[in-house]
Every structure is written in structure tokens, then in C-alpha cells.
PDB file as gemmi writes it, atoms N, CA and C in Angstrom:
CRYST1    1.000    1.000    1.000  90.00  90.00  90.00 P 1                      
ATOM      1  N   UNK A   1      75.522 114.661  75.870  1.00  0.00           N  
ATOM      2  CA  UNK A   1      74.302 114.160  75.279  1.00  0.00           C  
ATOM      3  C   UNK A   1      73.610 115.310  74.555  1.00  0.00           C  
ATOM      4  N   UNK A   2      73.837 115.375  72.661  1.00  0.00           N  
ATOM      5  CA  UNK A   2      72.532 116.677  72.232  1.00  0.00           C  
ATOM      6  C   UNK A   2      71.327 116.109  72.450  1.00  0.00           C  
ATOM      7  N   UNK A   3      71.006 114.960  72.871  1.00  0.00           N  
ATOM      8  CA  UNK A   3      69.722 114.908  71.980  1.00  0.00           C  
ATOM      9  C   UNK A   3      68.862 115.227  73.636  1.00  0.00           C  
ATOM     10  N   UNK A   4      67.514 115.411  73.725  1.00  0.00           N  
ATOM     11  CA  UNK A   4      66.904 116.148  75.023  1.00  0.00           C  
ATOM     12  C   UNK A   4      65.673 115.214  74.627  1.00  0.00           C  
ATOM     13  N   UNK A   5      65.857 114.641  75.905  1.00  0.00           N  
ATOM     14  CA  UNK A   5      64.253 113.551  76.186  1.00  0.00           C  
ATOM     15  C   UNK A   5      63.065 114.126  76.994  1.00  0.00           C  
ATOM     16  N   UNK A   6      61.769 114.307  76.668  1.00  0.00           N  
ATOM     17  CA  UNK A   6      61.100 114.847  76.911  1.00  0.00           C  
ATOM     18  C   UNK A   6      59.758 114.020  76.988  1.00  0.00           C  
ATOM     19  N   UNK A   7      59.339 114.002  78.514  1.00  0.00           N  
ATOM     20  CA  UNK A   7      58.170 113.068  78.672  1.00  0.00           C  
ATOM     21  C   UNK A   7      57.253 113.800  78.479  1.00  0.00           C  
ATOM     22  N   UNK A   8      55.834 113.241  77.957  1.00  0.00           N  
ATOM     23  CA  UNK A   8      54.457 113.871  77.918  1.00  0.00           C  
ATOM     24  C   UNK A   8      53.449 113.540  78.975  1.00  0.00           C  
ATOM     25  N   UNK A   9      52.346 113.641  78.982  1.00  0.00           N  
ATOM     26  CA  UNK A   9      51.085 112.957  79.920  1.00  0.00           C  
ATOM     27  C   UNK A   9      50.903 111.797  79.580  1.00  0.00           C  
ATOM     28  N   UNK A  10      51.358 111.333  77.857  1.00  0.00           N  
ATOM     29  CA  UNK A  10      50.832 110.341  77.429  1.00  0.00           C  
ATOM     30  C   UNK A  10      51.685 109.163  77.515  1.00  0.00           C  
ATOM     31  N   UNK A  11      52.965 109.025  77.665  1.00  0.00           N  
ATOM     32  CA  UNK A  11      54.422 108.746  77.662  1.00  0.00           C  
ATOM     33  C   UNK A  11      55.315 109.275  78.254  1.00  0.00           C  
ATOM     34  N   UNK A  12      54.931 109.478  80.070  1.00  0.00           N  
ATOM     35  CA  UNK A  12      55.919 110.051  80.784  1.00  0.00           C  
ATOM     36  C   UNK A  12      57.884 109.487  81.028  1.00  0.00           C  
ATOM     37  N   UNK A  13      58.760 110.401  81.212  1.00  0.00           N  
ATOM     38  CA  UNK A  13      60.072 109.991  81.460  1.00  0.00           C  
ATOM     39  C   UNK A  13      60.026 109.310  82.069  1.00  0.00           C  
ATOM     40  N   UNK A  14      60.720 107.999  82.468  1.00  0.00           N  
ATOM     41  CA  UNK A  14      61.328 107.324  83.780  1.00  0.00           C  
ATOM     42  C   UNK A  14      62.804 107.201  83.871  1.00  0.00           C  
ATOM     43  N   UNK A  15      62.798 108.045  84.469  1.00  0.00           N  
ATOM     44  CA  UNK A  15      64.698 109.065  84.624  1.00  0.00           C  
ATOM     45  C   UNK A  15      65.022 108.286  85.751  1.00  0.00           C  
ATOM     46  N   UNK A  16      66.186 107.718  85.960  1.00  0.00           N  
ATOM     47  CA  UNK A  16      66.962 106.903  86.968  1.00  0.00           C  
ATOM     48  C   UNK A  16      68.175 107.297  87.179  1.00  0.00           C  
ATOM     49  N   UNK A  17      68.562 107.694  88.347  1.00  0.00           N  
ATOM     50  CA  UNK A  17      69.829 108.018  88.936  1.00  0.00           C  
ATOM     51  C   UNK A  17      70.444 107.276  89.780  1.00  0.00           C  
ATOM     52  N   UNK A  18      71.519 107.005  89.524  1.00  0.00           N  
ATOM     53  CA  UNK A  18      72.577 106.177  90.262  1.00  0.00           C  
ATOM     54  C   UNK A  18      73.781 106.772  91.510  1.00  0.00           C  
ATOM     55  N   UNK A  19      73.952 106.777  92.533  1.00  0.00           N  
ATOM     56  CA  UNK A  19      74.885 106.906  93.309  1.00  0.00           C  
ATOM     57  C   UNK A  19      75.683 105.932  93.527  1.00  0.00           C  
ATOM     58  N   UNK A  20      76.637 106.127  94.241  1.00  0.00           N  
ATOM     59  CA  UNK A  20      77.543 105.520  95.213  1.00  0.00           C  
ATOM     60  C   UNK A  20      76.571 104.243  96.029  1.00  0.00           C  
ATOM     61  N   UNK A  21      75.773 104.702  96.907  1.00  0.00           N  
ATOM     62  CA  UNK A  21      75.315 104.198  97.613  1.00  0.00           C  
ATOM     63  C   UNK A  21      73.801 103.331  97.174  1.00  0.00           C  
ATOM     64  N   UNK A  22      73.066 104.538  96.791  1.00  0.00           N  
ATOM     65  CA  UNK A  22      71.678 103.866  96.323  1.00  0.00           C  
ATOM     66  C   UNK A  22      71.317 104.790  94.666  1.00  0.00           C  
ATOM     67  N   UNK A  23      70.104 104.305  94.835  1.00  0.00           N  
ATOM     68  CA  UNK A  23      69.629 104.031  92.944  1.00  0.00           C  
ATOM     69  C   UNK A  23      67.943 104.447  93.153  1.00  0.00           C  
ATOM     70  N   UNK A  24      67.683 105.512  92.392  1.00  0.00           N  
ATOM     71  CA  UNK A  24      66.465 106.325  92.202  1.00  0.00           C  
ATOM     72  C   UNK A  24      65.957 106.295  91.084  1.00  0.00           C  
ATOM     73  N   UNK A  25      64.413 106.121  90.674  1.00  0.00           N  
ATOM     74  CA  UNK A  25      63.817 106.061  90.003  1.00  0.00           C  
ATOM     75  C   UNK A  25      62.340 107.082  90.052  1.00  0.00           C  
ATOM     76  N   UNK A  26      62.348 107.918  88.829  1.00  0.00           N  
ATOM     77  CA  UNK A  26      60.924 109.082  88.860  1.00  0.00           C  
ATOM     78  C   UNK A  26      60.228 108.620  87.439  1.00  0.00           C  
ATOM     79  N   UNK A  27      58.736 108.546  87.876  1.00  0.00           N  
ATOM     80  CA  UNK A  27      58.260 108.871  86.569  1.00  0.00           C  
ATOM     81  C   UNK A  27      57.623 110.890  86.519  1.00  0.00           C  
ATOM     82  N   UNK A  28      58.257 111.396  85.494  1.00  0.00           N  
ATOM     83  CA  UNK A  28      58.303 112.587  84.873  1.00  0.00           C  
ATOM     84  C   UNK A  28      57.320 112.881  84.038  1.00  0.00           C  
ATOM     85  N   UNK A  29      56.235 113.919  84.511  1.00  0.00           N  
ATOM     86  CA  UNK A  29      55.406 114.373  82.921  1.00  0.00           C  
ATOM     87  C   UNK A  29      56.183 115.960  82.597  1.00  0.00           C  
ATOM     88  N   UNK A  30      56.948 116.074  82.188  1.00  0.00           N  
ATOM     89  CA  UNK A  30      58.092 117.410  81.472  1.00  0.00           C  
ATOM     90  C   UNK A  30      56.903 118.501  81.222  1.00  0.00           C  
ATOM     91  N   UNK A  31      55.658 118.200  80.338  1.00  0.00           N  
ATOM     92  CA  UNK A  31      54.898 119.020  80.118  1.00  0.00           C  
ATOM     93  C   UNK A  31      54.197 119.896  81.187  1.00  0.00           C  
ATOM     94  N   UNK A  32      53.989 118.906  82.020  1.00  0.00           N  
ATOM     95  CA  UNK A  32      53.117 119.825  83.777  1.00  0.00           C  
ATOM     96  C   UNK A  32      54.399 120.342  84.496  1.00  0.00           C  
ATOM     97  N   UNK A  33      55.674 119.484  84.298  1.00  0.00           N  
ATOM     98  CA  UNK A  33      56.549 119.817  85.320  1.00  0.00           C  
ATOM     99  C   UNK A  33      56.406 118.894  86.515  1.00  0.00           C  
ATOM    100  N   UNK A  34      55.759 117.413  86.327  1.00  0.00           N  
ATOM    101  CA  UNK A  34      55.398 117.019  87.665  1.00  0.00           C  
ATOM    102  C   UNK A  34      55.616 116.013  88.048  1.00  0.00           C  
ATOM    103  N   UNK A  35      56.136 115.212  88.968  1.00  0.00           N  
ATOM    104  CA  UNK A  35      56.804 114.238  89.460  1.00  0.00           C  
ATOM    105  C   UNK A  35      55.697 113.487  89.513  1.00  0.00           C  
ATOM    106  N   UNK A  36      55.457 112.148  88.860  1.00  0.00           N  
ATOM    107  CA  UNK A  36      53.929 111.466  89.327  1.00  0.00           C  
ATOM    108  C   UNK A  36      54.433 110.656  90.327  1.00  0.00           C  
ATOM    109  N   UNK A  37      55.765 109.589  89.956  1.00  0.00           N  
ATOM    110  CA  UNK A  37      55.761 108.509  91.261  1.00  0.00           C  
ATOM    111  C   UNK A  37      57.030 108.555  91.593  1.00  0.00           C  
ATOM    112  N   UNK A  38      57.900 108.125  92.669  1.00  0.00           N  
ATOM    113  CA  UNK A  38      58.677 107.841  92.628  1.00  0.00           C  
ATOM    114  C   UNK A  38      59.305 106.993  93.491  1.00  0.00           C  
ATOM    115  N   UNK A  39      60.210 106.256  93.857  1.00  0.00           N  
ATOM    116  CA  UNK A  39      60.652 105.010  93.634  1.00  0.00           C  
ATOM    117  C   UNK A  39      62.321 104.747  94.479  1.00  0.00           C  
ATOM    118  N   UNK A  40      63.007 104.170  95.766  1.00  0.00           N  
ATOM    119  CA  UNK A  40      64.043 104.716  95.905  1.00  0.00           C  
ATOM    120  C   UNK A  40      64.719 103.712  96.611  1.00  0.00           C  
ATOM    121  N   UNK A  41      65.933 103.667  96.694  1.00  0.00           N  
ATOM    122  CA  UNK A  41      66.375 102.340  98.039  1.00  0.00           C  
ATOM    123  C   UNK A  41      66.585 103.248  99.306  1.00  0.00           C  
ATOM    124  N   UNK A  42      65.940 104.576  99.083  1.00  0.00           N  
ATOM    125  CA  UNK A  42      65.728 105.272 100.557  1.00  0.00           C  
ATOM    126  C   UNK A  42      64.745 104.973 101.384  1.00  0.00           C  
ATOM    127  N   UNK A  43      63.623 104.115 100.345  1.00  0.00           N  
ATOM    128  CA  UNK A  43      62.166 104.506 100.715  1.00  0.00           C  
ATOM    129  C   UNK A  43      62.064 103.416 101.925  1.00  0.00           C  
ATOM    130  N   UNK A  44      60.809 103.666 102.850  1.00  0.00           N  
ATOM    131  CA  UNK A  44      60.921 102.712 103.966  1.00  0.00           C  
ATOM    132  C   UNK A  44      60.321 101.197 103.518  1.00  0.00           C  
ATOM    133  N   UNK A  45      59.481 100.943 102.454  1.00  0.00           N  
ATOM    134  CA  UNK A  45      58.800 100.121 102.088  1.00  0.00           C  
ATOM    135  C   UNK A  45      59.579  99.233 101.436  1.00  0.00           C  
ATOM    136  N   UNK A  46      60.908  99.489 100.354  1.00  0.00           N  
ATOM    137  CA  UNK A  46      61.685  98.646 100.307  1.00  0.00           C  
ATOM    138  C   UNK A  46      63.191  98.263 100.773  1.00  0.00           C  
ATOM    139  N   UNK A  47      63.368  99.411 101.421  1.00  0.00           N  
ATOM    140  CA  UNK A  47      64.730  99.496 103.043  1.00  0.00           C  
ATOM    141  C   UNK A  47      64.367  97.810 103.045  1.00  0.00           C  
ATOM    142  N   UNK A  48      62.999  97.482 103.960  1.00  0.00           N  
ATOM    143  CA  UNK A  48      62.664  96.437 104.542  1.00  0.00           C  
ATOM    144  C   UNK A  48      63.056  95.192 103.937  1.00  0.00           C  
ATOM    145  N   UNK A  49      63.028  94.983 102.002  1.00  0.00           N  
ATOM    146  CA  UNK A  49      62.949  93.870 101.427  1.00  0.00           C  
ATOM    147  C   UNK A  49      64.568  93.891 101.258  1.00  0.00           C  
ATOM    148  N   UNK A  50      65.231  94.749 101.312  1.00  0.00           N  
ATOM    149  CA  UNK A  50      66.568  94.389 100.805  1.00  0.00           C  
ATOM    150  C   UNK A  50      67.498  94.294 101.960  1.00  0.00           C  
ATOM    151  N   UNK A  51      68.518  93.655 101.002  1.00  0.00           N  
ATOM    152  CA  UNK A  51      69.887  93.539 101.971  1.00  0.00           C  
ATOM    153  C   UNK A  51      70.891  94.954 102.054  1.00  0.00           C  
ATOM    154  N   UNK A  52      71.123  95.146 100.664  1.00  0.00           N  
ATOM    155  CA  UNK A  52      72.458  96.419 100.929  1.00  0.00           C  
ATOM    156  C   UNK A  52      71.400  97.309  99.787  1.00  0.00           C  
ATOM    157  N   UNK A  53      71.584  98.561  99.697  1.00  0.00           N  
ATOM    158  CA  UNK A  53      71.136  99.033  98.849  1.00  0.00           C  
ATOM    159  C   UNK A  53      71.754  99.523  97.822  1.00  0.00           C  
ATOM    160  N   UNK A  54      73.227  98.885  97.128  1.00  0.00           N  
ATOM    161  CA  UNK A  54      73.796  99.218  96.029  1.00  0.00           C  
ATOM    162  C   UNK A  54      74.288  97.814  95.466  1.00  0.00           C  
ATOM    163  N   UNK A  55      73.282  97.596  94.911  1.00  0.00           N  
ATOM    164  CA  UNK A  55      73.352  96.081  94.219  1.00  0.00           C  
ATOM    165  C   UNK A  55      72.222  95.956  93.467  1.00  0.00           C  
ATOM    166  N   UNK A  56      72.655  94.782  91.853  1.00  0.00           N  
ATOM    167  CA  UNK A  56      71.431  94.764  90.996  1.00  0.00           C  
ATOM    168  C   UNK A  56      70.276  94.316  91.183  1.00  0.00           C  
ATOM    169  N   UNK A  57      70.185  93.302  92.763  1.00  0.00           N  
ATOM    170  CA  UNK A  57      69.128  92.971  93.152  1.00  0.00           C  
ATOM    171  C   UNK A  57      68.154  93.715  93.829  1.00  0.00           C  
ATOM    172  N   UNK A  58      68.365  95.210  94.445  1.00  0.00           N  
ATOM    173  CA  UNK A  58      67.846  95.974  95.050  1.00  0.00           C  
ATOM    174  C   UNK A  58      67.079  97.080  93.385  1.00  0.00           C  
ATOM    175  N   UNK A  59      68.108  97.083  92.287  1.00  0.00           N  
ATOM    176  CA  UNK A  59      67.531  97.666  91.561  1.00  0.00           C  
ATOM    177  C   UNK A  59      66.547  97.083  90.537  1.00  0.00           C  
ATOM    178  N   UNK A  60      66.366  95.558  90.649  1.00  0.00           N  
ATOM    179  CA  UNK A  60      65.237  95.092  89.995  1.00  0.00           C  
ATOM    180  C   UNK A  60      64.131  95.265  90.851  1.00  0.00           C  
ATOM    181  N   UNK A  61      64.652  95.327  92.469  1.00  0.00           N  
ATOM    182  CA  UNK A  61      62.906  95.414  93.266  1.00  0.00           C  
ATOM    183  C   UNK A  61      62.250  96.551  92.944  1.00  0.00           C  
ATOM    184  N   UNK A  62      63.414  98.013  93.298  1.00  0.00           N  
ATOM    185  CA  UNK A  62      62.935  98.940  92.577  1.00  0.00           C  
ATOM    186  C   UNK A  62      62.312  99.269  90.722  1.00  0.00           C  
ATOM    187  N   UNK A  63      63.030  98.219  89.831  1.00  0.00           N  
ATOM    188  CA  UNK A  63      61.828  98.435  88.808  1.00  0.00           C  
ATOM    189  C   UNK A  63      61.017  97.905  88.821  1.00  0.00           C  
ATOM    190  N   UNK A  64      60.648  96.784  89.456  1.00  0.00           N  
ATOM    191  CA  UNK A  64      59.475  96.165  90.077  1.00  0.00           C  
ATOM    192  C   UNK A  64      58.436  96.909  90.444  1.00  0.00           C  
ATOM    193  N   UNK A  65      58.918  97.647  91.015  1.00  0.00           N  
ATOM    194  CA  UNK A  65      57.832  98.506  92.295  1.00  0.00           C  
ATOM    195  C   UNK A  65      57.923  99.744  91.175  1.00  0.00           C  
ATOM    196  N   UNK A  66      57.872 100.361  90.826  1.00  0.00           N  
ATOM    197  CA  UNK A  66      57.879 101.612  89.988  1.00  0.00           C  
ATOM    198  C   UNK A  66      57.180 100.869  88.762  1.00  0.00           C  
ATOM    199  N   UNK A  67      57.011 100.213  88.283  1.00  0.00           N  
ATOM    200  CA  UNK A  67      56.282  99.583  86.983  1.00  0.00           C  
ATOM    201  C   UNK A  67      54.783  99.355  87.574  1.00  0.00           C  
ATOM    202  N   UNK A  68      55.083  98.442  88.759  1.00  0.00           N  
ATOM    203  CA  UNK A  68      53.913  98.376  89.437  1.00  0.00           C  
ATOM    204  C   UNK A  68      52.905  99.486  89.853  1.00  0.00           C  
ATOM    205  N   UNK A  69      54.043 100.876  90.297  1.00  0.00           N  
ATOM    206  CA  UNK A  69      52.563 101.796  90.423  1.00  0.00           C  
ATOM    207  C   UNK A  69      52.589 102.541  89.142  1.00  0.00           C  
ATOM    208  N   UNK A  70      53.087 102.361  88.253  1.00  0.00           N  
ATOM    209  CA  UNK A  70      52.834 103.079  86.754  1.00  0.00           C  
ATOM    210  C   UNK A  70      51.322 102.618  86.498  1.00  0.00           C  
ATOM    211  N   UNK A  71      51.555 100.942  86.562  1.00  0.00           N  
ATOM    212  CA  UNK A  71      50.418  99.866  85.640  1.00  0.00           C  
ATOM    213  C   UNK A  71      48.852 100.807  86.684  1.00  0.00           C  
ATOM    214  N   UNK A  72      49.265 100.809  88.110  1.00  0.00           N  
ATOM    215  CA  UNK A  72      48.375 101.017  88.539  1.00  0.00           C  
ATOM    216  C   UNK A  72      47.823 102.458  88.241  1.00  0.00           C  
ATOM    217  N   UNK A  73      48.330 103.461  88.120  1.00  0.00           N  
ATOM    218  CA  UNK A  73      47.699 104.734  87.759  1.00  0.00           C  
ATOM    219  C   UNK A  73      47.417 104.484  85.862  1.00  0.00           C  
ATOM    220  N   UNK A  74      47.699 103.154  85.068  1.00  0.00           N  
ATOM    221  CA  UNK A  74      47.579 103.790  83.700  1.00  0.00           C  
ATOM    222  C   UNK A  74      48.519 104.295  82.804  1.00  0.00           C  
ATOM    223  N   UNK A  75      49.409 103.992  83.379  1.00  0.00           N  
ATOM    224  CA  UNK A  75      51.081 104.162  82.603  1.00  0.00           C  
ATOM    225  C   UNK A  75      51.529 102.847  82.093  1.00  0.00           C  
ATOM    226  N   UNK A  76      51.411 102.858  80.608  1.00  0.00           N  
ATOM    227  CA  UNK A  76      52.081 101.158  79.923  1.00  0.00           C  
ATOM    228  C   UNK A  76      53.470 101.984  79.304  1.00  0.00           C  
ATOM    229  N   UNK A  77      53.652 103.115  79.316  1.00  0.00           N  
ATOM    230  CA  UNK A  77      54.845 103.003  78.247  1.00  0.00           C  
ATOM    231  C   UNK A  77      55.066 104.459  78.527  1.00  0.00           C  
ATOM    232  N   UNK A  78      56.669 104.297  78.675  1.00  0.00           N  
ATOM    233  CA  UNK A  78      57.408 105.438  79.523  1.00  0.00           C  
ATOM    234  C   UNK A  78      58.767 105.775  78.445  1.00  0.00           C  
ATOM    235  N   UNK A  79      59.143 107.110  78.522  1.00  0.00           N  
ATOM    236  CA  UNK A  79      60.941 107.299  77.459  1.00  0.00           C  
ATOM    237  C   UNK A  79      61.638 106.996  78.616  1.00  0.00           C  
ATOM    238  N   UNK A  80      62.690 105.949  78.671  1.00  0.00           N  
ATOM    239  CA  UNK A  80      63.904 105.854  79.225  1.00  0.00           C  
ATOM    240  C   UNK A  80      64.781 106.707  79.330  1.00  0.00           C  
ATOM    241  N   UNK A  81      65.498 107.614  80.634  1.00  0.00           N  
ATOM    242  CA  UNK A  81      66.079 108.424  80.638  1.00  0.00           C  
ATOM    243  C   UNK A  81      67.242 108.038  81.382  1.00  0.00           C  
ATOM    244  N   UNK A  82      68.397 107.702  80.651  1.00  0.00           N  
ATOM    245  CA  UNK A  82      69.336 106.992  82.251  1.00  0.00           C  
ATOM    246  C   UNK A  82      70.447 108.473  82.480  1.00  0.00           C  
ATOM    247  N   UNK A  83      70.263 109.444  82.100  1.00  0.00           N  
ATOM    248  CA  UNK A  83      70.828 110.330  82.519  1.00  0.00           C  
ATOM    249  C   UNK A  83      72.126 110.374  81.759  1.00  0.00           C  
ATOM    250  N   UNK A  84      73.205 110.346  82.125  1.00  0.00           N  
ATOM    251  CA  UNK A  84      74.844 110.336  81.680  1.00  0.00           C  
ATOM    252  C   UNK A  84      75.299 108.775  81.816  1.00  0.00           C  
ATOM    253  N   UNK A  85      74.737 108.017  82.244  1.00  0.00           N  
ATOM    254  CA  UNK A  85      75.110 107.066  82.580  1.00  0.00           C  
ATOM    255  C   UNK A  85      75.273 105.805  81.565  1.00  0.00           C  
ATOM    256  N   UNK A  86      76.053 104.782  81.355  1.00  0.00           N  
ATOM    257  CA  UNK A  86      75.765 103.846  80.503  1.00  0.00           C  
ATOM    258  C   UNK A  86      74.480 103.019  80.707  1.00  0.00           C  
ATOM    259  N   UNK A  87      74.253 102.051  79.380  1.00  0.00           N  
ATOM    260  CA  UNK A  87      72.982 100.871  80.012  1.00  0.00           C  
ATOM    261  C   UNK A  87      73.952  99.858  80.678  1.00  0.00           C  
ATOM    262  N   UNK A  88      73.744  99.615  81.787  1.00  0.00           N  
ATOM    263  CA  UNK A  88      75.219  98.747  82.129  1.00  0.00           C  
ATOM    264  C   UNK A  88      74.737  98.605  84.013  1.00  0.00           C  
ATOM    265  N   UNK A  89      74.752  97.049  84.412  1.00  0.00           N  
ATOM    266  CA  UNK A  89      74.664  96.782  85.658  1.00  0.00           C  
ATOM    267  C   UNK A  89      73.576  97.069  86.310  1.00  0.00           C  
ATOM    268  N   UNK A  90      73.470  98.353  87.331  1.00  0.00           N  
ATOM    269  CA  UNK A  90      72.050  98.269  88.199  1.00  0.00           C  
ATOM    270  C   UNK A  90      71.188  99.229  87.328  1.00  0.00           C  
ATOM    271  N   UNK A  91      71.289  99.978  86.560  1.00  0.00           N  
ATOM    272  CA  UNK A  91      70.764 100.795  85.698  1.00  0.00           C  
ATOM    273  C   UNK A  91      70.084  99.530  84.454  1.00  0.00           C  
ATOM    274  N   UNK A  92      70.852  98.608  83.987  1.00  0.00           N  
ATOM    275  CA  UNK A  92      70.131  97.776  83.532  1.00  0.00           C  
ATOM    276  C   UNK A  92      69.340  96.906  84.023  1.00  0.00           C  
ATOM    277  N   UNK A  93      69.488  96.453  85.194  1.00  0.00           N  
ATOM    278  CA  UNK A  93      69.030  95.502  86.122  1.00  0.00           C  
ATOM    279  C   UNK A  93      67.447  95.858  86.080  1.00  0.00           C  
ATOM    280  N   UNK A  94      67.317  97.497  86.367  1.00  0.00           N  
ATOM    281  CA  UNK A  94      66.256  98.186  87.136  1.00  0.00           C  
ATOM    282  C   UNK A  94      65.712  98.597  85.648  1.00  0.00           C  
ATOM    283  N   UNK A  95      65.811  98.807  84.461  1.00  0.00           N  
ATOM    284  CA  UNK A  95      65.538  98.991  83.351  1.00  0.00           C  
ATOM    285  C   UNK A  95      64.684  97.200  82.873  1.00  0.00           C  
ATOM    286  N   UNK A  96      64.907  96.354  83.011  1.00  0.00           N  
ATOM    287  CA  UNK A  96      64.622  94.708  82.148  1.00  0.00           C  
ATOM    288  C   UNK A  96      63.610  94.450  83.325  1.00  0.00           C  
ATOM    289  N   UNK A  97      63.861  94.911  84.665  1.00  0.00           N  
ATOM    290  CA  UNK A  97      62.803  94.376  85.711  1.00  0.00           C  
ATOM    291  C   UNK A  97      61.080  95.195  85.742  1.00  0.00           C  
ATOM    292  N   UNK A  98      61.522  96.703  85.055  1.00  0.00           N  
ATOM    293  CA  UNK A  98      60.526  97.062  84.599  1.00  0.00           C  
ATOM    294  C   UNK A  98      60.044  97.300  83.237  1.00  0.00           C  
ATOM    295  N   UNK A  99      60.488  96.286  82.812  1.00  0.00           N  
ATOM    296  CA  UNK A  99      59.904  95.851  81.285  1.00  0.00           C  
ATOM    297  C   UNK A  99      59.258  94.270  81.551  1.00  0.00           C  
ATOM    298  N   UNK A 100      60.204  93.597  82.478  1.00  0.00           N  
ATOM    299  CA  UNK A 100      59.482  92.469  82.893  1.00  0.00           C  
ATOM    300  C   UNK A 100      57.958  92.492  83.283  1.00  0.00           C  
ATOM    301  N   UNK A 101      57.848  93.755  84.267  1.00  0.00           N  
ATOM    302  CA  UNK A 101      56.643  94.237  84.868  1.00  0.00           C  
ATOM    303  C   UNK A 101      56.076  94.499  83.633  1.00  0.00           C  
ATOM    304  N   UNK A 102      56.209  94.765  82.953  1.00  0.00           N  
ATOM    305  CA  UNK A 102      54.641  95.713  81.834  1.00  0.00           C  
ATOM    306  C   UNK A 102      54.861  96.543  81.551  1.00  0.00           C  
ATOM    307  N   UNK A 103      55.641  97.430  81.227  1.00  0.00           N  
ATOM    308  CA  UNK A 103      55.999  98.676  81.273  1.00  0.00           C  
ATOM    309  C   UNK A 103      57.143  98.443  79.713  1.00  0.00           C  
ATOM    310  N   UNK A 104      56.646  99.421  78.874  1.00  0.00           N  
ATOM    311  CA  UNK A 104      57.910  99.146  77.569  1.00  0.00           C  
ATOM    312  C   UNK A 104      58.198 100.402  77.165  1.00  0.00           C  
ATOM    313  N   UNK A 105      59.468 100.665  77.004  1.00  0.00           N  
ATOM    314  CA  UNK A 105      60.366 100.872  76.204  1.00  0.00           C  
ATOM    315  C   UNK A 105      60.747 101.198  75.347  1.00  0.00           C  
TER     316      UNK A 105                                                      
END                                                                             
């Protein structure tokens, strides 16, 4: 990848990483260096709502929930960062669920 994505205060990253197992989501301000939220099928709050945690249904709760506390701190619009990865499956799943939420693109 040349090209280098770079979130601001005004338009932070929302960089998503994919494993084997589970699927992570950060919103990024690049400029402070600072992690504002983040978002995980580790986390205990949505452990609870799901069944397995490597499936597209676990990664729409997670863009669900990560859009949701964007809207709430004041975040409408984030650069998509999917890392190395294609747009393709739970990376998309978790990408359309937080555009569903309010959050664009």
C-alpha cells in the first residue's frame, strides 16, 4: 500500500483489524497520537451479545457499537483504514453497519 492514511481531530481513522479469531476496531486522531475509542469481540460488553466471535454478525455489532460512541463524543465522519486487508466479509460487514449507524465514509 503507497498511499498513507492519516486521521485528524476533525476526521479521525477508524482502522480495523482482523484475526483468526476476533475483529478490532480504533478510532485514531494520528495528529495527537491518540486512541479515542475502541471497540473489540474481546470486550466484556459485547462477549455477552454474541455467539462466536469470528463471524459477520459479531462484526456488525461491533460497527454498531463503535459508530455509536463516535456519534456520542461528536464524530460523524471518520477515513476508513482496513489495513492490508480486502473490503470483503467481516471487514465489510463491520464497515456498512457503521455507516448504517451515522457514521460516513
Amino acid at each position: 500500500m503507497n498511499k498513507k492514511l492519516r486521521g485528524t481531530s476533525e476526521r479521525p481513522r477508524l482502522y480495523v483489524f482482523r484475526s483468526n479469531k476476533h475483529i478490532y476496531a480504533q478510532i485514531i486522531d494520528d495528529i495527537r497520537s491518540k486512541t479515542l475509542i475502541t471497540a473489540s469481540s474481546t470486550s466484556t460488553e459485547i462477549k455477552s451479545q454474541i455467539q462466536s466471535s469470528a463471524n459477520c454478525e459479531t462484526s456488525r455489532i461491533i460497527g454498531e457499537s463503535i459508530a455509536k460512541s463516535c456519534i456520542d463524543q461528536g464524530i460523524y465522519q471518520v477515513v476508513f483504514d482496513r489495513g492490508n486487508r480486502l473490503y470483503h466479509g467481516r471487514i465489510k460487514a463491520l464497515a456498512e453497519s457503521a455507516r448504517e449507524a451515522g457514521i460516513s465514509f
